[in-house]
N, C-alpha and C positions, 0 to 999 in steps of 0.2 A: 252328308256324312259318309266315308268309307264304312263298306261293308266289312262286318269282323272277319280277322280269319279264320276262327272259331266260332261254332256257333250252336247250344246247345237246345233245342225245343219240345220243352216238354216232356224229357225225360221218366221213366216212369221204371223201376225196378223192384220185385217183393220175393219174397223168401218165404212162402208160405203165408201163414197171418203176418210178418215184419215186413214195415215199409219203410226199404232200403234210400229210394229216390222217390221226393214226390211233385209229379211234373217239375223238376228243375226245369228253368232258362236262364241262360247263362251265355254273356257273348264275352270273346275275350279278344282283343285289338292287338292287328299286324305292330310288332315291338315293343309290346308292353310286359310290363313282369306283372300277372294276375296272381292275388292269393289270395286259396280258398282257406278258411281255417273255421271252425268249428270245434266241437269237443267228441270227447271217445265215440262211436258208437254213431256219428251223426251221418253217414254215410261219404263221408269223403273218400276213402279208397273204392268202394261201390262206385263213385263216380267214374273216379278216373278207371277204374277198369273198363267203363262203358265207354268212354273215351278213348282208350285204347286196344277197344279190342278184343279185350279177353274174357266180357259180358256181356251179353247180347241184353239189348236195354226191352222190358215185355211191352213198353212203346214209347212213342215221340222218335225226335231225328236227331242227330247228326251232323251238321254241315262243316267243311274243312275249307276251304281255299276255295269259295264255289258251290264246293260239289258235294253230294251226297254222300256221306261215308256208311250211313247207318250197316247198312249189312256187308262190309268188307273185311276182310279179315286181319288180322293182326299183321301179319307180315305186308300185305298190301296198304297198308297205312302208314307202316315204316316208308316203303318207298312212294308214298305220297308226299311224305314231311313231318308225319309225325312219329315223335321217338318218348318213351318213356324210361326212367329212371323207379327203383322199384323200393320199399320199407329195410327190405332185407337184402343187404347189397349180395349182387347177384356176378359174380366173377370167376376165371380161371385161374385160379387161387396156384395150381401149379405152373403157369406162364409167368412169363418176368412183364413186365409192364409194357412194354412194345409190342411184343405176343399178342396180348390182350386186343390191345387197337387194332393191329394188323389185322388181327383173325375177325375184329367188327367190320375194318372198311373192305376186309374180304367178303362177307357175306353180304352187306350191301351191293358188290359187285355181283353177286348173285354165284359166286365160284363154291365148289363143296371143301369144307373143311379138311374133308379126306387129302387133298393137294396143299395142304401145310408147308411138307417142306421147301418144293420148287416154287412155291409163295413166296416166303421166307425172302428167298435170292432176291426179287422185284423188286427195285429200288426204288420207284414210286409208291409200293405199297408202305412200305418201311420208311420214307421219307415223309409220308403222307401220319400214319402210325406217333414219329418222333414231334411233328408239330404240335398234333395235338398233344403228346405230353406236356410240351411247354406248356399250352394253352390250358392245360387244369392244370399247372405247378409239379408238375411231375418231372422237368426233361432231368434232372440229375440222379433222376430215381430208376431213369427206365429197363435198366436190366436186373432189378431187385422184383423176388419173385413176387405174385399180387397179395399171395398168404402171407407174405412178413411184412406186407404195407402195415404200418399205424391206421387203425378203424378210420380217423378221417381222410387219411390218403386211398385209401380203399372206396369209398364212396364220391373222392373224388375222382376216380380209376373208373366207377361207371356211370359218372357224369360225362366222362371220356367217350363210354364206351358209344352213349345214345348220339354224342356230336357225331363220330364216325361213320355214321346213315345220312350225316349232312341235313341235319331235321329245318324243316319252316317252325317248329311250336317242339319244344321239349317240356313234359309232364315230368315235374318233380316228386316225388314224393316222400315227404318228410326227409329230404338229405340232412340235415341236421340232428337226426336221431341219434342217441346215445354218445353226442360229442361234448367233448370240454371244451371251454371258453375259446382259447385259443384255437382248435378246431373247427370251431364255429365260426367262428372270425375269418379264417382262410375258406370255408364255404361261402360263405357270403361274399367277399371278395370277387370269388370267381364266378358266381350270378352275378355280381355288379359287373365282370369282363364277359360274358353269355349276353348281356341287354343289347352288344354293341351289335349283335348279329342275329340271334336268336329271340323268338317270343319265348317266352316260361311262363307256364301254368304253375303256378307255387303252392301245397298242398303241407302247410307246417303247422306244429304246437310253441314255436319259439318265435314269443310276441315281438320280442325286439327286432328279429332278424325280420321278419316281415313286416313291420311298423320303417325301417330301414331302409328295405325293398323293394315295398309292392309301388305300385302308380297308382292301381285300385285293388280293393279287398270285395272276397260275397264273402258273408256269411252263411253256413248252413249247417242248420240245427234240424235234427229230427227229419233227416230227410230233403226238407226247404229251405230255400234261400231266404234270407228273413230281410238282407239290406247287401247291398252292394253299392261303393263308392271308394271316394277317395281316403286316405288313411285318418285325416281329419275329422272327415262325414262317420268315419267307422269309430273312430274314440268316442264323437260326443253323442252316439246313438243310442238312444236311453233300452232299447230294446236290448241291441244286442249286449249293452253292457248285465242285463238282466240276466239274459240265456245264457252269456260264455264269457265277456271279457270281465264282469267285473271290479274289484278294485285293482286287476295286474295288467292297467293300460299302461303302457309306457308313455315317458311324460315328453 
């Protein structure tokens, strides 16, 4: 069996007396769309922060492609492969949408922002920029500024933004937030066009879209993981239907 390219052991995160993660394990497979779903409160953003970086886990490990990520820091995890997507779309809302990319695959290139505008001119950078519009449904939008995108073109603008690092595993987090049907539909779309290239760790409250999407589903309630399998395994599992899914299993 292939080694995951993710690989989470043992995880362990508290906030005082709240316990945030409780030894999660957690492997997630080179080209799969993993999703973790749970309810409020149950530590999934906690996760994926440990995951990316931005929480240092008070123990267990880490492993990415191999190798040990545990204590690396966020920006060095970027340019290992891993990129995340964030709750609250995170954008330069005064850049027109090519801006946006360009100034992402600028800073993977490790160049300072400060040199914006002789960037600009680089017609790799720009050509590189305009692809990936296309590739989140953007290319007829790309000089419309990010502030007057529609909220789910906006969240598709930084799903843009984490391809731009050229990631091995993109961490989603709830992109489907606050979107209408049809919104949602064009999100899901463009994870179904990300599987052809990209892993995704999928982190959502909308059962359809990840009943849809996932290959496997964890659960994690309260911290732990309670059942992780296939989308099938996860409907008819008496537990998790107790702790979270319920009667809003999709049929």
């Amino acid at each position: 069996m292939a080694e995951p390219l993710l690989r989470l052991d043992a995880l362990d995160k508290r906030f005082g007396g709240i316990v945030a993660t409780d030894r999660v394990t957690l492997d997630v497979a080179s080209g799969e769309v993993h999703a973790l779903i749970g309810p409020n409160g149950a530590g999934k953003t906690t996760l994926i922060a440990q995951i990316s970086g931005s929480l240092a886990p008070d123990a267990g490990r880490i492993v990415f492609a191999g190798a040990d990520i545990t204590t690396l820091s966020q920006h060095e995890r970027v340019r290992s492969g891993l990129a995340r997507s964030y709750q609250i779309t995170s954008i330069f809302r005064c850049f027109d949408v090519v801006e946006n990319l360009a100034l992402a695959v600028q800073a993977r290139s490790g160049s300072s922002f400060s040199f914006w505008r002789p960037v600009a001119r680089e017609t790799a950078l720009i050509d590189e920029a305009q692809r990936i519009a296309v590739e989140i449904g953007l290319g007829d939008r790309t000089r419309v500024l990010a502030g007057s995108l529609a909220h789910g073109e906006q969240r598709c603008l930084e799903v843009g933004l984490a391809l731009a690092t050229r990631p091995r595993i993109v961490l989603l987090d709830e992109p489907m937030a606050g979107m209408g049907p049809d919104e949602s539909q064009r999100m899901i779309e463009l994870i179904r066009r990300l599987r052809e290239r990209v892993t995704v760790l999928l982190v959502e409250h909308d059962m359809d879209a990840v009943f849809q999407l996932a290959d496997r589903i964890s659960v994690l309630v309260n911290g732990t993981i309670i059942a992780t399998g296939a989308p099938d395994e996860i409907r008819a599992d008496a537990e998790v239907k107790r702790a979270y899914l319920g009667e809003e299993v999709p049929a």
